[in-house]
Backbone as CSV, one residue per row, in Angstrom:
resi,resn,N_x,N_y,N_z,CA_x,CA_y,CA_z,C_x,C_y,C_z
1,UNK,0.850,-1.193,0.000,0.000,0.000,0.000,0.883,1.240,0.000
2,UNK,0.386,2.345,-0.461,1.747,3.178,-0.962,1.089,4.197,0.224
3,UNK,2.208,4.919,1.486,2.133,5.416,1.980,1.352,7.286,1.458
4,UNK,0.818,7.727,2.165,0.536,8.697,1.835,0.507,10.208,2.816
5,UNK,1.774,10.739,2.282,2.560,11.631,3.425,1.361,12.974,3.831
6,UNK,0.599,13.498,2.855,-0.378,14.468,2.971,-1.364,13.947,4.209
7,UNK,-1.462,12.835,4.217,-2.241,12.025,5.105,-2.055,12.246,6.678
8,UNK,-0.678,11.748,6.207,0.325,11.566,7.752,-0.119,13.204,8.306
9,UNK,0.714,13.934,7.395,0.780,15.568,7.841,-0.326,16.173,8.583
10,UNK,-1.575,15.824,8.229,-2.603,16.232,8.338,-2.747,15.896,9.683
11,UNK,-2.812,14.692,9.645,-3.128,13.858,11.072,-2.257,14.501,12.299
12,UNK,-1.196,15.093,12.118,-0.253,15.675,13.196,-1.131,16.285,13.964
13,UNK,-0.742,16.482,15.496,-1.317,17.456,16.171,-0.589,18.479,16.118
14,UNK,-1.396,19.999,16.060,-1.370,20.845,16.008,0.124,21.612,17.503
15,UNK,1.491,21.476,16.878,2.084,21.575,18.312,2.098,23.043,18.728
16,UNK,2.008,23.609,17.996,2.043,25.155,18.459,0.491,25.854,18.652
17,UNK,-0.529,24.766,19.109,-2.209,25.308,19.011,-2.360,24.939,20.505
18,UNK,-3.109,24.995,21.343,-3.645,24.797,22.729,-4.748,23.430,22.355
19,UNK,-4.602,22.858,23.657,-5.755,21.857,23.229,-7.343,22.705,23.349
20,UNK,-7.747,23.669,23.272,-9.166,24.584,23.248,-8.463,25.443,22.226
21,UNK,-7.521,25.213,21.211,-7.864,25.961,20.159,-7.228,27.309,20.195
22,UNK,-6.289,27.866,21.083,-5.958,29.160,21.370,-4.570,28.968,20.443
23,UNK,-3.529,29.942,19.579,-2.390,29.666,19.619,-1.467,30.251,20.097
24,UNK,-0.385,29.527,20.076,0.650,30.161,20.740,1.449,31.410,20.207
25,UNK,1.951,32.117,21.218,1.831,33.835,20.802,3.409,34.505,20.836
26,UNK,3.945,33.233,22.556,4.532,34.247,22.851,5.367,33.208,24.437
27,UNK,6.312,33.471,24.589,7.442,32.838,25.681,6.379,31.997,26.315
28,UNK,5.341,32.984,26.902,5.025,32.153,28.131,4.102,30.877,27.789
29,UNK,3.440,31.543,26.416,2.175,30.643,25.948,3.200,29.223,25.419
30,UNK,4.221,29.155,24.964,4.930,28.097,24.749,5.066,27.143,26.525
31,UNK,5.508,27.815,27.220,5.478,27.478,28.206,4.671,26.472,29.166
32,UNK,3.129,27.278,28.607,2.082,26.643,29.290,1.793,25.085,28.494
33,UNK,1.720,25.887,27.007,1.681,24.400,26.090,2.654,23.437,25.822
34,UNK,3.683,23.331,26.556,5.204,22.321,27.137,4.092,21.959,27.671
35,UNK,3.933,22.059,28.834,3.517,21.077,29.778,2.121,20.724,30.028
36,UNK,1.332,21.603,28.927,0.091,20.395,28.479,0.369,19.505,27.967
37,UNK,1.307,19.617,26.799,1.816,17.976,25.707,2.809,17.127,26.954
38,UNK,3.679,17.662,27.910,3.809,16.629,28.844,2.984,16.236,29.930
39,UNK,1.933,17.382,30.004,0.858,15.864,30.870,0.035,14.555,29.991
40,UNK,0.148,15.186,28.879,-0.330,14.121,27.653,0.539,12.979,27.764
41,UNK,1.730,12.832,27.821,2.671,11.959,27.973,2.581,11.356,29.404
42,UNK,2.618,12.454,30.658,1.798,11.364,31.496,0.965,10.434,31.605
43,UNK,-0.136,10.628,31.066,-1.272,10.198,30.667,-1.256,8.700,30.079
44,UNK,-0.597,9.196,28.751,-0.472,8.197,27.883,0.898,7.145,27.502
45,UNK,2.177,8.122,28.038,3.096,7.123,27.854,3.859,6.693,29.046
46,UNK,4.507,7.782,29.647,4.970,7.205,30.689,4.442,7.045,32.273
47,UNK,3.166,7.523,32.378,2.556,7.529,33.428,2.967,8.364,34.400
48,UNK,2.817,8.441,36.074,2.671,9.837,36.767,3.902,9.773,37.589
49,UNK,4.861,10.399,38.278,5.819,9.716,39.036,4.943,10.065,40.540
50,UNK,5.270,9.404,41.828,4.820,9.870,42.730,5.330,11.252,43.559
51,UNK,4.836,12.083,44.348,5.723,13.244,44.890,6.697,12.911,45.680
52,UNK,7.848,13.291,45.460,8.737,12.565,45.913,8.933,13.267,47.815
53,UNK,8.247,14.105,48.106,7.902,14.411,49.414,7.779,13.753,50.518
54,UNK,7.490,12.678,50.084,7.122,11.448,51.106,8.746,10.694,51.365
55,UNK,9.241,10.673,50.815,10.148,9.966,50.559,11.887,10.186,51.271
56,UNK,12.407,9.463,52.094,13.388,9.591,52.469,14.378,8.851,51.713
57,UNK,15.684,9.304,51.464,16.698,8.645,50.429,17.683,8.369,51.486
58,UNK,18.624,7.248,51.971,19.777,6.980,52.782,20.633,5.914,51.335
59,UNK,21.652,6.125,52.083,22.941,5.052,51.263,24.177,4.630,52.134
60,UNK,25.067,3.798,51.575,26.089,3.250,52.045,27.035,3.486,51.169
61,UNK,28.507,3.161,51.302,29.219,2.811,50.641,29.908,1.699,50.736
62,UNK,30.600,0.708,49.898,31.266,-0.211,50.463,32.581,-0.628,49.373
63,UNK,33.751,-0.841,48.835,34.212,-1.615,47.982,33.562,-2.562,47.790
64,UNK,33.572,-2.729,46.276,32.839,-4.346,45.509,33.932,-5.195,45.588
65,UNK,33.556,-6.504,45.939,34.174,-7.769,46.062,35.452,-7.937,45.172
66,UNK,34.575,-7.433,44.001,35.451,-8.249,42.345,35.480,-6.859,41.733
67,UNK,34.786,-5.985,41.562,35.344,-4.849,40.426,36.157,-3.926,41.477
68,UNK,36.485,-2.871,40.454,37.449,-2.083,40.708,36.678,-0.803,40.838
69,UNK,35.395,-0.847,41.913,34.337,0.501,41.846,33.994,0.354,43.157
70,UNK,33.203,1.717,43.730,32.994,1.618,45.045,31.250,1.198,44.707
71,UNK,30.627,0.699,45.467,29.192,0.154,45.606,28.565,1.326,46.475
72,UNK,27.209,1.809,45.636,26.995,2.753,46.381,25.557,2.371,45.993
73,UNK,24.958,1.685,47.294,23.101,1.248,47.505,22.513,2.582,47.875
74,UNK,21.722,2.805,47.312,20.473,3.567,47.232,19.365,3.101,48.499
75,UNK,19.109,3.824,49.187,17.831,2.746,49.951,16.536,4.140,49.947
76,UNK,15.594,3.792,49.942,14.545,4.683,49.918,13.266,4.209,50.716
77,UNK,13.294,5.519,51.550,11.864,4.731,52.331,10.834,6.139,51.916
78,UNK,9.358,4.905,51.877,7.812,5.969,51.320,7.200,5.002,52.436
79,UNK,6.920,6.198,53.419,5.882,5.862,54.361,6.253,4.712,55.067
80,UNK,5.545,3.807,54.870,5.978,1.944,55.981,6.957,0.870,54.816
81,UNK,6.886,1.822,53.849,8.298,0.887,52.841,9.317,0.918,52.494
82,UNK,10.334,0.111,52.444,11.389,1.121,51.520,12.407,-0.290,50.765
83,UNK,12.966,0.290,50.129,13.378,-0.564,49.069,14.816,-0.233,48.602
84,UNK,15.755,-0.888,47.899,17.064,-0.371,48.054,17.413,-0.617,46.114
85,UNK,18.317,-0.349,45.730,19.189,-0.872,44.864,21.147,0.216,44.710
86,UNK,21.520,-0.658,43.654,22.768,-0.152,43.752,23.061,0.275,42.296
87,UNK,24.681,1.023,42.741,25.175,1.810,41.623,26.277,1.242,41.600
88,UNK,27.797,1.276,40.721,29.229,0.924,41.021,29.603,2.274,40.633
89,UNK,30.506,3.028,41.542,30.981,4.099,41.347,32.302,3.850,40.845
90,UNK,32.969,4.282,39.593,33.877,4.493,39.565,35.180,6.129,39.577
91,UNK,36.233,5.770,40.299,36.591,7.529,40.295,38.527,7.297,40.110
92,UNK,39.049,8.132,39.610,40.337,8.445,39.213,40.974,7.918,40.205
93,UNK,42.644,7.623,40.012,43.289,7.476,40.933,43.675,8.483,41.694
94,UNK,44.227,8.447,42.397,45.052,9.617,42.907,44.532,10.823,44.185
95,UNK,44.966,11.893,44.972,44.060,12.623,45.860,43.671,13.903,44.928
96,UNK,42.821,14.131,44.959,42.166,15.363,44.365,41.502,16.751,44.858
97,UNK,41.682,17.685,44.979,41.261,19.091,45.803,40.344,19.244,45.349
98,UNK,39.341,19.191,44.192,37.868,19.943,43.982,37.316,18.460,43.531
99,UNK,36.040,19.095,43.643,35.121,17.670,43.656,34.957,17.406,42.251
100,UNK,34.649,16.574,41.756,34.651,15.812,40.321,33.603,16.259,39.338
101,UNK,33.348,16.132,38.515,32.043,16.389,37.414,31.848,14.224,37.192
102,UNK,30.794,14.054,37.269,30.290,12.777,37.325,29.598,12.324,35.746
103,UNK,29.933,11.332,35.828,29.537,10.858,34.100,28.167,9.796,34.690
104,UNK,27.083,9.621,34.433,26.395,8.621,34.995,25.587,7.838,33.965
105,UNK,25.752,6.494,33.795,25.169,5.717,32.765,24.365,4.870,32.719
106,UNK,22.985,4.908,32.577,22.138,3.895,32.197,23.016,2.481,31.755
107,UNK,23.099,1.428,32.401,23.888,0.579,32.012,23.409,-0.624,31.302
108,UNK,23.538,-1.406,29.989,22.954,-1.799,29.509,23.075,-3.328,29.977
109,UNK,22.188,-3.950,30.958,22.387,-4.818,31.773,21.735,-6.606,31.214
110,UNK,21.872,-6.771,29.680,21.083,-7.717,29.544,22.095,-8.723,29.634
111,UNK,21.878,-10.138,30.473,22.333,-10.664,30.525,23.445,-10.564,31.891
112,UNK,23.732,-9.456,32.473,24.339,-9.056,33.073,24.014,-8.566,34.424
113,UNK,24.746,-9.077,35.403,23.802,-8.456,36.608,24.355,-6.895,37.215
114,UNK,26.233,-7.311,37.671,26.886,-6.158,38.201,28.596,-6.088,37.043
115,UNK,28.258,-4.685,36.746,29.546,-4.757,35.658,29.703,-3.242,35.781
116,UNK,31.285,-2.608,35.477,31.725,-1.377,35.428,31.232,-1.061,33.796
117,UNK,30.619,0.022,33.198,30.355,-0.218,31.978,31.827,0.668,31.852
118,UNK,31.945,0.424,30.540,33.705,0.626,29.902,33.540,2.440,29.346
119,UNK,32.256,3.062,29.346,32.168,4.688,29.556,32.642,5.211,30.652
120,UNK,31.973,4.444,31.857,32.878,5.053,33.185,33.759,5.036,33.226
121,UNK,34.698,3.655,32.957,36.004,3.453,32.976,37.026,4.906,32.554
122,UNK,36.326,5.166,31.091,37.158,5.908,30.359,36.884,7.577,31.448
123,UNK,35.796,7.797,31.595,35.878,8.943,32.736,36.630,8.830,33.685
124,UNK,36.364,7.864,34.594,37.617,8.031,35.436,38.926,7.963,35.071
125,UNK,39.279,7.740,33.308,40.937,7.574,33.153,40.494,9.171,33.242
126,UNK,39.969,9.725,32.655,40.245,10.947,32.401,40.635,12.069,33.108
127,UNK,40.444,11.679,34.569,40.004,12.314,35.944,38.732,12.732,36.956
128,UNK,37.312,12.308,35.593,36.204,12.550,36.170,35.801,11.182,36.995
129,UNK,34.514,11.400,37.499,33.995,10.165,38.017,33.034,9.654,37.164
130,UNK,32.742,8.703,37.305,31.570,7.824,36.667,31.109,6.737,37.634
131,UNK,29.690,6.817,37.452,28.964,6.297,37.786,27.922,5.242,36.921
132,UNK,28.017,3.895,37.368,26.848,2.767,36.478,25.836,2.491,36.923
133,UNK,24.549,3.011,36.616,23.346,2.714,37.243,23.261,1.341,36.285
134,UNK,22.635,0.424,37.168,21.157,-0.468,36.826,19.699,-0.398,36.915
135,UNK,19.410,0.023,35.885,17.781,0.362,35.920,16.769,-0.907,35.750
136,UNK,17.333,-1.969,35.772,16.221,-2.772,35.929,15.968,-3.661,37.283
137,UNK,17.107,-2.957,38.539,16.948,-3.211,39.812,15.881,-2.218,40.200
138,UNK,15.787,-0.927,39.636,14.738,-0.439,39.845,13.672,-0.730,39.561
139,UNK,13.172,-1.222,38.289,11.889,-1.511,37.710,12.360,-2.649,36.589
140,UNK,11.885,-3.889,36.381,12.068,-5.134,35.136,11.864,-4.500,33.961
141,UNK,12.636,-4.590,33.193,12.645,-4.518,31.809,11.464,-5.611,31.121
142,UNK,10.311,-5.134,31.319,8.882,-5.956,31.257,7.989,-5.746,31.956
143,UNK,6.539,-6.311,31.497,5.811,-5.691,32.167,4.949,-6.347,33.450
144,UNK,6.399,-7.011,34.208,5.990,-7.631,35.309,5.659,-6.613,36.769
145,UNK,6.559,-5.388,36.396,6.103,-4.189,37.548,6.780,-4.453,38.801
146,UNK,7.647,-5.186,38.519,8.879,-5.471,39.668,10.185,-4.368,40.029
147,UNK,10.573,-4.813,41.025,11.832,-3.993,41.520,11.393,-2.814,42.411
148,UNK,12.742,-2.431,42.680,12.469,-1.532,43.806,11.422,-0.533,43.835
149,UNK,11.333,0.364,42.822,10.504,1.228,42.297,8.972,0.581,42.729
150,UNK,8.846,-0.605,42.229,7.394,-1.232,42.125,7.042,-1.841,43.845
151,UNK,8.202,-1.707,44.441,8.352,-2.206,45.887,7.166,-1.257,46.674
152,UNK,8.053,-0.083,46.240,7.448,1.009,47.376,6.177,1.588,46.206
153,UNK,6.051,1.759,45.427,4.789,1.926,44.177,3.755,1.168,43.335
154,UNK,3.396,0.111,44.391,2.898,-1.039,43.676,1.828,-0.376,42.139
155,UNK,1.944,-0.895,41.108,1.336,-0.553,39.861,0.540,-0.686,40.093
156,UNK,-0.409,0.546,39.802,-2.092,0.670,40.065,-2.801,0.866,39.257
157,UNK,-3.451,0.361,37.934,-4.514,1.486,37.346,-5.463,2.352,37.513
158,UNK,-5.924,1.334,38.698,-7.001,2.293,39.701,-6.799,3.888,40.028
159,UNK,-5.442,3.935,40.635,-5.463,5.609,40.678,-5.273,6.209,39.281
160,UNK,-5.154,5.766,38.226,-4.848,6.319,36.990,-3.256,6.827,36.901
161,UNK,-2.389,6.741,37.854,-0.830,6.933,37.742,-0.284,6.092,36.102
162,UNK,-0.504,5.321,36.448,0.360,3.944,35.814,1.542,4.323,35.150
163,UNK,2.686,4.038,36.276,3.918,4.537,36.751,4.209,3.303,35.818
164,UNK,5.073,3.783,34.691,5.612,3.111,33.718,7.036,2.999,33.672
165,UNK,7.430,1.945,33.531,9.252,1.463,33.649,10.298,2.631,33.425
166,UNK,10.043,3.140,31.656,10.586,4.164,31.686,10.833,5.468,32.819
167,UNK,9.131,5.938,33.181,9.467,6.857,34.286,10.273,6.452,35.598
168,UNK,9.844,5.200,36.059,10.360,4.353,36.888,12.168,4.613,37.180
169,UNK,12.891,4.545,35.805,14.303,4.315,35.930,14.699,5.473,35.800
170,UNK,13.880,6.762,35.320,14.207,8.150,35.275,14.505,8.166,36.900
171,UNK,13.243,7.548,37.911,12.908,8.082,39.052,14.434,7.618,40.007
172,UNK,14.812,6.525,39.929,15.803,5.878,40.362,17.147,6.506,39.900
173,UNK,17.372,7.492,39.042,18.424,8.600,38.503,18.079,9.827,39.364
174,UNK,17.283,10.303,39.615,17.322,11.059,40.522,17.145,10.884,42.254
175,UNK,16.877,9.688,42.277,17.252,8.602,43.975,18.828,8.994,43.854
176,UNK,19.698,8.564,43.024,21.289,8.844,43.316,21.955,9.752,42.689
177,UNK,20.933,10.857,42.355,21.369,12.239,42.900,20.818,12.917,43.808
178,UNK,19.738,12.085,44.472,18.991,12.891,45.894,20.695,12.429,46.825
179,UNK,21.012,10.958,46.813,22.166,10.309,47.670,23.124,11.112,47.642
180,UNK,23.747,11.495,46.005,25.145,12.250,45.918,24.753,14.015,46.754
181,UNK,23.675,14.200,46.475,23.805,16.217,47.184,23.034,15.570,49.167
182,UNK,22.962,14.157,49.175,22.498,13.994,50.751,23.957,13.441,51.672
183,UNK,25.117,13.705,50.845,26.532,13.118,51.417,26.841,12.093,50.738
184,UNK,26.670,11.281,49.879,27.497,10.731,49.349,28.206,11.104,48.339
185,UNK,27.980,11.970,48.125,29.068,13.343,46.894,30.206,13.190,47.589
186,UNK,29.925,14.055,48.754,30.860,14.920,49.522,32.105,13.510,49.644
187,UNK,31.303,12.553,50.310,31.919,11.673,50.483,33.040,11.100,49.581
188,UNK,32.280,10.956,48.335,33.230,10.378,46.783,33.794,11.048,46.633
189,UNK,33.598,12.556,47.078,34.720,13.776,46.203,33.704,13.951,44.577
190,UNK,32.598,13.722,44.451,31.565,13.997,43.469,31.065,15.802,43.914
191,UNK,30.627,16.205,42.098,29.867,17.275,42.891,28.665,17.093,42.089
192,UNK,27.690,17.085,43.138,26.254,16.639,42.611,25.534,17.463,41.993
193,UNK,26.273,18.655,41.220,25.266,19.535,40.705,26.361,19.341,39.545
194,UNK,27.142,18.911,39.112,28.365,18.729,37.611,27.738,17.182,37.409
195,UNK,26.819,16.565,36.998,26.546,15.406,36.562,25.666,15.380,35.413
196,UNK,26.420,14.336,34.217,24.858,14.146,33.301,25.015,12.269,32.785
197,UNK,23.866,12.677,32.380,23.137,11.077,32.073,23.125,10.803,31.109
198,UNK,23.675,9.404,30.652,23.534,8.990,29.038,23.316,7.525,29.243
199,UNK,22.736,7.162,27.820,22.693,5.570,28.011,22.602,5.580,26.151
200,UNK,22.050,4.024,26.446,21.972,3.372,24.798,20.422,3.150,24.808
201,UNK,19.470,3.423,23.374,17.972,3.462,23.215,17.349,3.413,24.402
202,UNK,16.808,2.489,24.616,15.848,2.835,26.019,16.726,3.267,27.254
203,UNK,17.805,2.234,26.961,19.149,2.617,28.327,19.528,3.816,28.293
């Protein structure tokens, strides 16, 4: 069947129109209509995160057994629950006077449970730190609604949230940067406001 692009075009939603039809004019009116099309995405793709108000963040540190990274568990308590997972920190050799800029990576864990991914590595040759999240200790890569995330958030449709994996492992990226600006920065020699996030497709 031969595609038909006039079709497609048409069908677009209107991104610069209001959903009642008003258009956009001007700084702020962009503004407002951002975050109508991202409650749409609440809604529909990634579902609601909870307020994170409730929520207390603690951690540990420890050397890992077998890699060459420090282990840094996440634990989070909401109300009468709380639930933990971990990171492998990796950081430069040597003593250092200012705190680090942090590399942090969605780590692509199939097949794999605990591994330094070889991006951090190269940050810490460099002198920065890096950090390897596992996002499917937070939430299963599926739609079983497991892991920590789902610990303390059991999946509900009922309230209409439906706290979806994706948001899920966003939420667990900002759990260990609530940890790094709650002392475990200070601790690593991290500075929790010099950090960014990368991964591979969904990772």
């Amino acid at each position: 069947m031969q595609h038909s692009t006039e079709t497609s075009r048409t069908a677009w939603p209107a991104l610069m129109t209001f959903a009642d039809g008003r258009a956009v004019q001007t700084a702020a009116d962009w503004a407002a209509r951002r975050e109508e099309i991202l409650e749409k995405y609440r809604q529909s793709v990634y579902g609601r995160l909870p307020d994170p108000a409730g929520e207390e963040v603690q951690w540990s540190l420890e050397a890992h057994a077998t890699l060459p990274a420090q282990k840094l568990t996440v634990t989070v308590r909401a109300g009468e629950k709380k639930a933990s997972f971990m990171a492998l920190v990796s950081l430069p050799e040597g003593e250092r006077d200012t705190a680090l800029p942090c590399y942090l990576e969605y780590g692509f864990a199939w097949g794999q449970t605990e591994f330094v991914s070889p991006n951090c590595v190269a940050a810490a040759s460099r002198g920065d730190a890096g950090i390897t999240y596992f996002p499917t200790q937070v939430a299963a890569d599926n739609d079983s609604h497991t892991g920590a995330f789902y610990a303390l958030y059991p999946f509900d449709e009922v309230d209409g949230s439906f706290p979806g994996v994706l948001a899920a492992w966003a939420w667990g990226v900002s759990k260990i940067l609530d940890a790094l600006g709650g002392g475990a920065g200070a601790t690593l020699g991290i500075d929790p406001k010099a950090c960014i996030v990368a991964g591979v497709s969904r990772y």
